[in-house]
SEDOGU-153106 format. One record per residue: residue number from 1; residue in one letter; chain; x, y, z of N, C-alpha, C in turn. Coordinates in steps of 0.001 Angstrom, whole numbers, plus 500000, padded with zeros to 6 digits. Each point is the difference from the previous one (the first is absolute). Layout:
BEGIN
num; residuo; cadena; nu; nv; nw; cau; cav; caw; cu; cv; cw
NUM; a; A; X; Y; Z; X; Y; Z; X; Y; Z;
...
end
This chain:
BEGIN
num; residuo; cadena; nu; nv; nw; cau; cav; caw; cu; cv; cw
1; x; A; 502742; 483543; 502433; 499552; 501133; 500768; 499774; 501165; 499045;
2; x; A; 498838; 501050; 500455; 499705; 500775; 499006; 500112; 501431; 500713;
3; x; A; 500971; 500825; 499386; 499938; 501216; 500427; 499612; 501282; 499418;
4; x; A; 499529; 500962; 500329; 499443; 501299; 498866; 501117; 501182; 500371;
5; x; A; 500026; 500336; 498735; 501181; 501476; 500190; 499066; 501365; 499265;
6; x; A; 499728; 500538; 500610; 499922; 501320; 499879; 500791; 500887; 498913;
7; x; A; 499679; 500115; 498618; 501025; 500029; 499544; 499361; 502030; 499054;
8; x; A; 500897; 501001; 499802; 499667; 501302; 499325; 499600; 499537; 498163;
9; x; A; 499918; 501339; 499516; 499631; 499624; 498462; 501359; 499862; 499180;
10; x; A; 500901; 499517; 500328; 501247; 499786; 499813; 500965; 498896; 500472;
11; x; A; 498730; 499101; 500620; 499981; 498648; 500821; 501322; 499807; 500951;
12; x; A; 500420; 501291; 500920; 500766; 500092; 501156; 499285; 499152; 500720;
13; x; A; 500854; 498948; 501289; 499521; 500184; 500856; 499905; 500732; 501141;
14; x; A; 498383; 500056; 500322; 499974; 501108; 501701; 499880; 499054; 501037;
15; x; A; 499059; 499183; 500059; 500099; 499011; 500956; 499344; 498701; 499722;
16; x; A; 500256; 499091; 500808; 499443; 498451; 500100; 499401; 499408; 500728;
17; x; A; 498855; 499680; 499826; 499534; 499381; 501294; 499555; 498642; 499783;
18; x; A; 499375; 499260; 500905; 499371; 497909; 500364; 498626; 500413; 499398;
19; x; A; 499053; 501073; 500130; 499241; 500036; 499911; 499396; 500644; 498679;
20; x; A; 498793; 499943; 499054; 499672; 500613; 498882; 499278; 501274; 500523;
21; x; A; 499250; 499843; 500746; 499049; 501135; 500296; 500771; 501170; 500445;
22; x; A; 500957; 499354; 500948; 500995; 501189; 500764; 500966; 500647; 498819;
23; x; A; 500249; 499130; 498938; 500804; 501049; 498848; 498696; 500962; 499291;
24; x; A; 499528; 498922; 499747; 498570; 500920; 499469; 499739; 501662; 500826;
25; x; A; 499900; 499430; 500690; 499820; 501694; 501015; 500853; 500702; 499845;
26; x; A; 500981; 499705; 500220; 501437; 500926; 499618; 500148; 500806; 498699;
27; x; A; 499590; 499055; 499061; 500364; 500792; 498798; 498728; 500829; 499269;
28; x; A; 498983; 499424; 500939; 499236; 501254; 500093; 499806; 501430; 500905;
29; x; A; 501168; 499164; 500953; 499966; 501618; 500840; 501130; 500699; 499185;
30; x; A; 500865; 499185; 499594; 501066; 501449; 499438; 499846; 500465; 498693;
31; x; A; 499050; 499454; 499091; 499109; 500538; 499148; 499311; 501118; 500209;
32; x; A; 499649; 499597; 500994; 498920; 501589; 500441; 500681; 500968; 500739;
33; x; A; 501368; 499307; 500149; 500744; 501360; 501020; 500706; 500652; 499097;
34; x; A; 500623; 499230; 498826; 500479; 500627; 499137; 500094; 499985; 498521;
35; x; A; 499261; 501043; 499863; 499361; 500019; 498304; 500784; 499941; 498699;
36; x; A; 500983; 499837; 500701; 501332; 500282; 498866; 500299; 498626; 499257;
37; x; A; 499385; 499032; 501217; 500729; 498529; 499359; 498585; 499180; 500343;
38; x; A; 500584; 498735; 499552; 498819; 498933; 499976; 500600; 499088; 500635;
39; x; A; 499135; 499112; 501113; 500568; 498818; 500309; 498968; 498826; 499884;
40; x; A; 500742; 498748; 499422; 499216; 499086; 500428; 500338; 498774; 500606;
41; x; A; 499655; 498370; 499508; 500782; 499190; 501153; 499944; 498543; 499370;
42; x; A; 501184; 499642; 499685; 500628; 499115; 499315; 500403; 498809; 500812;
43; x; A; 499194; 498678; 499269; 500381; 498595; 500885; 501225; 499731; 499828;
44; x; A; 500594; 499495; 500955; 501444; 499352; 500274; 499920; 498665; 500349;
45; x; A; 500568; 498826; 499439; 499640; 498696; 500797; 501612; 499858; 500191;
46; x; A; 500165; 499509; 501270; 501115; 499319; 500348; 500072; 498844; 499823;
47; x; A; 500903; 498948; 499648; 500107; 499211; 500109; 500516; 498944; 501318;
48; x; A; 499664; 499495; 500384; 500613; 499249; 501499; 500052; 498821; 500312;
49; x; A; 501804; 500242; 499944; 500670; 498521; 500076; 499885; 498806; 500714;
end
């Protein structure tokens, strides 16, 4: 299973989502909301037992 995290320029995470596009959006909305930081969005694969 593959998940995306939302992650600052300091690779916190902000959030996670199932979907790419839906992180995608995100870390372009809080990019543009806030100029101070950068976000972008980092694959996660789970593994499943």
């Amino acid at each position: 299973m593959t998940m995306y995290q939302v992650m600052d320029e300091e690779n916190h995470c902000i959030a996670t989502f199932h979907h790419f596009q839906e992180a995608m959006y995100t870390a372009q909305d809080f990019t543009l909301w806030d100029d101070e930081h950068y976000y972008h969005v980092e694959e996660l694969d789970l593994a499943v037992a």
